[in-house]
N, C-alpha and C positions, 0 to 999 in steps of 0.2 A: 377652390379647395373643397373636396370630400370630407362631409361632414361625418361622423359616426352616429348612428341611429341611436338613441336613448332611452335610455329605461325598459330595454328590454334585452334579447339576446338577439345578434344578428343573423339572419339565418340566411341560405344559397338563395333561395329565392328573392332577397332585399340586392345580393351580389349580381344575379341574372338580371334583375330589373335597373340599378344602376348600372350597367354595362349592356343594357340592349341587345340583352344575348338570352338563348334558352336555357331551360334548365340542365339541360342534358348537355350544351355546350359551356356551360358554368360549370358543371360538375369533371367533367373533362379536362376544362383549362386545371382547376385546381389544384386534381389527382395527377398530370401529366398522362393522361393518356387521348385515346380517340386521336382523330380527327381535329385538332385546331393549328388555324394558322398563327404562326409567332405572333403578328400583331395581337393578336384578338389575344392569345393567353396571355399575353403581357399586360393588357390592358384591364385582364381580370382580375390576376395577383396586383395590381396595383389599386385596383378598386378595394377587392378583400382586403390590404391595411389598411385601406383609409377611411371604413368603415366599420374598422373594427371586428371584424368577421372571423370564428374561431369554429375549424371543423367540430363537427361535435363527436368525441372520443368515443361515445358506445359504438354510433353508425359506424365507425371505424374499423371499430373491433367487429364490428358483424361480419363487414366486407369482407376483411382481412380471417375470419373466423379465428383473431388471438383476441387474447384482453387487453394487450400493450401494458402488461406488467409484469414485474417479476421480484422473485420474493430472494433476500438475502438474511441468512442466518448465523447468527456467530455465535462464539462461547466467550470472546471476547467483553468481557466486563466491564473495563474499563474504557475503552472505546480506540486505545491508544494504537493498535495495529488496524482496526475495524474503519475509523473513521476517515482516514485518508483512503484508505484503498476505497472503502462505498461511495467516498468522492469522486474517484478515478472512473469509477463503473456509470457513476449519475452521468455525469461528463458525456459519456458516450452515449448513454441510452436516449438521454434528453434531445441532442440533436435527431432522433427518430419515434419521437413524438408516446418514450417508452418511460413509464415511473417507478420506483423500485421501492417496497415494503423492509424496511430493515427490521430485525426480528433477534434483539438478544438472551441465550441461554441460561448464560453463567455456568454452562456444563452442567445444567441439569436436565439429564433425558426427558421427565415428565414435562416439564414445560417445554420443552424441546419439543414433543411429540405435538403438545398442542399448538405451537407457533404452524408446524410443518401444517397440521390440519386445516387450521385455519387460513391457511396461504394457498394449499389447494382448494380447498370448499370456494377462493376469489378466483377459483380457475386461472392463475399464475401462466403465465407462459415457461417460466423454468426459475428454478433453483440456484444461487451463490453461495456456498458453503465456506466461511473465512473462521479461521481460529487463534488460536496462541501458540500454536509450535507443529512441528512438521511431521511430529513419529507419534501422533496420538490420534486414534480415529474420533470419525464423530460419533456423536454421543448417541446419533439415529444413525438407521439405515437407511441411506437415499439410492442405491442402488435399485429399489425396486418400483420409483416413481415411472410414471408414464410420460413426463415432462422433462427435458430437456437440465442435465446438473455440472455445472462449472465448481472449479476449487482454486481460491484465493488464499496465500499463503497455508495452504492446508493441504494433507495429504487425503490422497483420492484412491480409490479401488484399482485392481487391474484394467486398461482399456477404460480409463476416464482421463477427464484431462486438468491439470492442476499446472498452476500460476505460480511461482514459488522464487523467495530471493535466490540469488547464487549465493552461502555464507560462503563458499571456498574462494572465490573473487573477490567476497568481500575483505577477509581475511590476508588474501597477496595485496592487496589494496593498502589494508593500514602497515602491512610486514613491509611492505617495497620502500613507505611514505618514509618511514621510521629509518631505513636505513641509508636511504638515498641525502636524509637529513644527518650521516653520519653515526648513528646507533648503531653499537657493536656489542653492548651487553642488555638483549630487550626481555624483559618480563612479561608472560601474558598470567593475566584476571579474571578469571572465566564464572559465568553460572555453572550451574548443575554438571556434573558429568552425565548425569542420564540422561539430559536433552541430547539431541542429536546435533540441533546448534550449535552449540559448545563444544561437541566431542570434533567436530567439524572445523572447527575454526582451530581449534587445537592443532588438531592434524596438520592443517597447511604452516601453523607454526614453528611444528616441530620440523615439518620437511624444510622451512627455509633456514632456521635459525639454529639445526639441531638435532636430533633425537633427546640426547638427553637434557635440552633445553626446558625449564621450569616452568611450570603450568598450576597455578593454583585454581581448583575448582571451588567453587562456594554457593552463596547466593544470589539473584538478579538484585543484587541492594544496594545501596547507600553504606548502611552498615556494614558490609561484609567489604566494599573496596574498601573502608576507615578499617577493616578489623586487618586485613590482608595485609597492608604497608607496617604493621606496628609488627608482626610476623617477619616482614623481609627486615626490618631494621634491626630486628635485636637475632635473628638468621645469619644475617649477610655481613661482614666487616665491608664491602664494597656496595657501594649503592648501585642500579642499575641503571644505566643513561636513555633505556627507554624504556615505557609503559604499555603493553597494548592491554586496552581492557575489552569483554567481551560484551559490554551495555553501556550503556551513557551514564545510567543511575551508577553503577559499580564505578565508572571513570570519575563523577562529584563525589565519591566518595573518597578516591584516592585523592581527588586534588585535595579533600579537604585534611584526609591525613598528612601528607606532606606538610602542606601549610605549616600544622599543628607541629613538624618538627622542626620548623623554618628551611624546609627544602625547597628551593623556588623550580617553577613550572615556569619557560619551559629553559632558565639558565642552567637548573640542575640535571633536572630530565624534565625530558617530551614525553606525554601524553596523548594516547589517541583512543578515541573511545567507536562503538559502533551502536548506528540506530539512527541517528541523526533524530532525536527527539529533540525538538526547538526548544521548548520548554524547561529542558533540563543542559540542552548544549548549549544553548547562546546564553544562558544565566551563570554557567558555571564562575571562576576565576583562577585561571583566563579561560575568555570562551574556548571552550573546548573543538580539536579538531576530530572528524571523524565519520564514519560512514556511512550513508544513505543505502537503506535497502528498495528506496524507490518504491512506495507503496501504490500511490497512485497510479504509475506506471501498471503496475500486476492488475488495478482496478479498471485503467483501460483496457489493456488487454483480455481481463475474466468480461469486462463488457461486451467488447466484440465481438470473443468466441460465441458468447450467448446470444447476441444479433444473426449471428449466422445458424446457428441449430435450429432455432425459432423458424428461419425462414428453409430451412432442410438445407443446408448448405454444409458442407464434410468440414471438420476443424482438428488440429492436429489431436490426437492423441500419448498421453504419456506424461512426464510432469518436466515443466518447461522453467527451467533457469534465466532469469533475466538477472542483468548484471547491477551490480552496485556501484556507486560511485564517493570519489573522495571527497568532502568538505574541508577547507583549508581555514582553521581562525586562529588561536593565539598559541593555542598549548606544543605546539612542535613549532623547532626552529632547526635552523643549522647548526651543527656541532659547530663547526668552521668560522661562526659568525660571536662564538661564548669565548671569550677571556676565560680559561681554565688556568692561566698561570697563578703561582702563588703570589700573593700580596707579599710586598717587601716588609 
């Protein structure tokens, strides 16, 4: 058994000498290049684990003339769209021996500008640019970096390339769920109409269910889905048999409205909310059904593109829809499956 050398740092030349091989054909095996026959590099990656041997990342970065880093920036505050995707981005970069600087704004240019400085002055091999919503620029100009800039859930310049949920899919997504589950009178809950998310998800609303299908816009809150149902209650003489809400936070709000009138979720109506926030959807009552914007997903892919510019490789250009997916838990059921008859 190959013992690991101790108390100090293992270096090529500890690799070359337990494997009776040169430095120059140590260094070879390693990197996968030159001249070595199979036996012998295999005999060398198996020496390097077992001695604990770890290239040393400057020499690397010389070789290669990058730093094997790259800097991510967001205005994301709270971490809640920011930190799955930067997972999604680690993911990739990790397996190519790459570390990534995460760097929050809070949407304020001044500190923004010095995050940016500072992430070049570490000579960054490129830029991740993530935000909170898709029709608002960033708070810098990255456009006139000399480095290599990716955009994760964020909108990018002409001739950049940005990573971005599909909401219109997401939206046919919880409208198909809702109906296929028997909903024929479905309510949507929306944030802001000045997001573009909203205005978005609205739209494919209205196209399935309607033109002049109901749409209330409000807050991204708690508060505003509880204030919205006390609105359709004393509105409406008919309840609605489905809910589509525009956020998971808006959806615990309406479950909790209901609740509060003894309207059961999902015997009365089905609820579907969007976001797939664990946090907020597997706690709700009942867990909430609804949909993933696949963040990490955008973080692999904003990784990749960035793997490849680094090394001069062409990546698409233009802002790239990746699709949503449905989560199935309590809050929708089958109309077909509810006793609606009256009680004798």
């Amino acid at each position: 058994m190959i013992k690991p050398i101790q108390h100090r740092r293992c270096t090529l030349r500890d690799v070359a000498k337990a494997a009776e091989v040169s430095l120059s054909t140590a260094s070879n095996a390693l990197n996968g290049v030159g001249r070595v026959n199979v036996e012998t590099r295999e005999r060398v990656l198996r020496i390097a684990r077992g001695i604990g041997f770890r290239p040393n990342a400057l020499a690397r970065s010389l070789l290669s003339r990058r730093s094997l880093t790259i800097g991510i920036i967001t205005d994301d505050t709270y971490g809640r769209l920011t930190l799955p995707i930067s997972s999604g981005v680690s993911e990739v970069l990790v397996d190519h021996g790459v570390s990534a600087f995460l760097c929050a704004t809070s949407g304020d240019r001044r500190l923004a500008e010095l995050h940016l400085q500072a992430l070049l002055d570490k000579q960054v091999d490129g830029i991740i640019f993530t935000a909170t919503r898709l029709d608002v620029e960033p708070p810098i100009d990255l456009t006139v970096l000399n480095v290599p800039v990716i955009y994760a859930f964020a909108a990018g310049p002409f001739l950049s390339t940005s990573f971005v949920p599909d909401d219109a899919h997401g939206a046919m997504l919880a409208i198909a769920h809702l109906q296929e589950a028997g909903c024929r009178d479905i309510l949507h809950i929306t944030g802001p109409e000045s997001w573009l998310a909203a205005r978005n998800r609205a739209e494919v609303y209205r196209n399935r269910c309607g033109p002049s299908s109901p749409v209330m816009f409000g807050a991204w809150s708690e508060e505003w889905g509880h204030e919205a149902i006390g609105r359709v209650l004393s509105a409406r003489k008919k309840l609605p048999d489905g809910i589509f809400c525009g956020s998971d936070e808006i959806a615990r709000g309406v479950l909790d409205g209901l609740r509060d009138h003894s309207i059961s979720v999902p015997a009365d109506v089905s609820v579907i909310g969007f976001d797939n926030w664990e946090v907020v959807s597997r706690q709700t009552r009942p867990p909430l059904t609804t949909i993933d914007m696949e963040l990490k997903e955008i973080g692999h892919r904003a990784g990749l593109a960035m793997l490849q510019l680094t090394r001069g490789e062409p990546v698409e250009k233009g802002v790239i829809r990746l699709p949503c997916s449905l989560v199935r838990r309590e809050s929708v059921v089958s109309r077909a499956s509810v006793d609606t008859s009256p009680v004798p």
